[in-house]
C-alpha positions as CSV (number, residue, x, y, z in Angstrom):
1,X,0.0,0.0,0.0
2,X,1.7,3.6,-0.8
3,X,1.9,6.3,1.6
4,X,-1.0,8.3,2.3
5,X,-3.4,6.0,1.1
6,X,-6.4,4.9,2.9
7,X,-6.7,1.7,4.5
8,X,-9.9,-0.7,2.9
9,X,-11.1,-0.3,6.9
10,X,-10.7,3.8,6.7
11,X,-12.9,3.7,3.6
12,X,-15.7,1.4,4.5
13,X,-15.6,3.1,7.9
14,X,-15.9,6.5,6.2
15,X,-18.5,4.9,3.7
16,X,-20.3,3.5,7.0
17,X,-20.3,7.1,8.7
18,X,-21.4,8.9,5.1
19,X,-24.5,7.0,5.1
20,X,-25.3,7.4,8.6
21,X,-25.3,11.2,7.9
22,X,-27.4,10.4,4.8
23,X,-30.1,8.7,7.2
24,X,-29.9,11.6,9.7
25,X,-30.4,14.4,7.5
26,X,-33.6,12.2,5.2
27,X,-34.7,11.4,8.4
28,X,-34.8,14.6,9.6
29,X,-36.4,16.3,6.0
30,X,-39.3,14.1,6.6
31,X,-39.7,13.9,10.1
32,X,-40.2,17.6,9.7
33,X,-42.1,17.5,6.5
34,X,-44.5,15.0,8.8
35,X,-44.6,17.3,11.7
36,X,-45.4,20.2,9.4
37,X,-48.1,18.5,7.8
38,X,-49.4,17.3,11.2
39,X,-49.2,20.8,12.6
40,X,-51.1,22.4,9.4
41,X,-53.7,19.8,9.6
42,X,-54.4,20.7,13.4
43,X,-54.5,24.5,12.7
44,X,-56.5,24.5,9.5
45,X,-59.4,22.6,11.5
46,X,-59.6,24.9,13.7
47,X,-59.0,28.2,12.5
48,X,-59.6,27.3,8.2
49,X,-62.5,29.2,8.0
50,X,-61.4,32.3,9.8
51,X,-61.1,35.6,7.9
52,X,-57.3,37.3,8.4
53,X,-57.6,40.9,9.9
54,X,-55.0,42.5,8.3
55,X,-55.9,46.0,9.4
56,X,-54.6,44.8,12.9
57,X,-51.0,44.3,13.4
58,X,-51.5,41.2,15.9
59,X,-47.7,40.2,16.4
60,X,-46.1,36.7,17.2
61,X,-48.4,35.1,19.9
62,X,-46.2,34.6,23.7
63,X,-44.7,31.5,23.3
64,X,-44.0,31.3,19.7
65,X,-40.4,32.7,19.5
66,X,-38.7,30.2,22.1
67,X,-37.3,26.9,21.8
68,X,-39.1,25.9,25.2
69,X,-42.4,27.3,24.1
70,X,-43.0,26.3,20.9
71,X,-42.2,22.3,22.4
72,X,-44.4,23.1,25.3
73,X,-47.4,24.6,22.5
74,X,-46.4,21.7,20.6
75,X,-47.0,19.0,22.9
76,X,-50.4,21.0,24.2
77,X,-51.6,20.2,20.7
78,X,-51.6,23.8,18.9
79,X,-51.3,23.7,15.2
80,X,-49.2,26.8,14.7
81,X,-46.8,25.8,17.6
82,X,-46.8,21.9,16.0
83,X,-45.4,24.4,12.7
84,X,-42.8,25.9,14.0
85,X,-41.7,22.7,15.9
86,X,-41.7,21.4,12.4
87,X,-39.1,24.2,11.2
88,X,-36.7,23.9,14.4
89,X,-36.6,20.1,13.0
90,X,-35.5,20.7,9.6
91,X,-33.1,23.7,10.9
92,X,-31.5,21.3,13.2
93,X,-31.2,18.5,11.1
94,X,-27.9,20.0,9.0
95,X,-26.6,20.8,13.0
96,X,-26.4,17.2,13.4
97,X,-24.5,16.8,10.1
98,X,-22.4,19.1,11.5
99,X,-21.8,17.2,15.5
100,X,-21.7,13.8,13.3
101,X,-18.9,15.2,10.9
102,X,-17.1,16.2,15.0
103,X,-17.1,12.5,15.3
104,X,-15.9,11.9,11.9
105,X,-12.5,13.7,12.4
106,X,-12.2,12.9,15.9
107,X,-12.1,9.4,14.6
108,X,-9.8,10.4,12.0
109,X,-7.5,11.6,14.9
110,X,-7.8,15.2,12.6
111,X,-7.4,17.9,15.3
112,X,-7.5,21.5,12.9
113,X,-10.5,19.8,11.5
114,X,-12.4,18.8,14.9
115,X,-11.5,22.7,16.3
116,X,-13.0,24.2,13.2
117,X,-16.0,22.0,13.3
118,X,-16.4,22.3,16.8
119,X,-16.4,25.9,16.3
120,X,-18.9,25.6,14.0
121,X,-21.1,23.9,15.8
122,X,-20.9,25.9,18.5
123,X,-21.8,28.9,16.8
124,X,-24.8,27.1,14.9
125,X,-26.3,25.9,18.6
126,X,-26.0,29.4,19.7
127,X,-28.2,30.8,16.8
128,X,-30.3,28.1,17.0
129,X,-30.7,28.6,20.5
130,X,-31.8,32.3,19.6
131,X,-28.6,34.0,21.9
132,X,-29.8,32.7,25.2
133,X,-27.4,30.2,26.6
């Protein structure tokens, strides 16, 4: 084998690891593609019929614009909270490409590559996490 060429092992770990990120990130496009549907469904029969007031400026209902409470309107059943729910899981599905391609370089023993990534993620949970840590 020459020098600097991966093992057989390295590549059928790395093609192992590839398509666990594959699964993640499908399973995470329709996990959220269900919960959206789910979510639209629930809203829809209860507030389809209703006429928008858009003389009124009504403003993003309490609740609505944190992590906590859009799981804790979620799991009390409302449609538009069950939406957004869906929308925090597709933007945190290509996080967890992200913390899975961590463990990919860790495992490749690539330092530079795990602090950039690391950084990355870092950065990524703080957005996602709207600044409040």
């Amino acid at each position: 084998m020459r020098a600097g060429t991966p093992s057989s092992s390295a590549r059928d770990d790395e093609r192992v690891l590839q398509t666990w990120i594959g699964r993640v990130l499908r399973a995470g496009v329709v996990s959220a593609a269900l919960v959206g549907l789910v979510g639209g469904a629930i809203y829809l029969s209860r507030h389809g019929t209703a006429w928008p007031d858009y003389a009124t400026f009504h403003g993003v209902p309490a609740g609505l614009d944190t992590v906590h409470g859009i799981v804790r309107g979620a799991l009390e059943g409302r449609g538009r909270w069950i939406t957004q729910l869906a929308l925090l899981i597709l933007i945190a599905t290509p996080v967890a490409r992200v913390a899975m391609s961590a463990v990919a370089f860790a495992r490749e023993r690539d330092g530079i590559y795990v602090g950039v990534t690391l950084v990355v993620l870092a950065l990524l949970l703080y957005s996602f996490l709207g600044g409040r840590l």
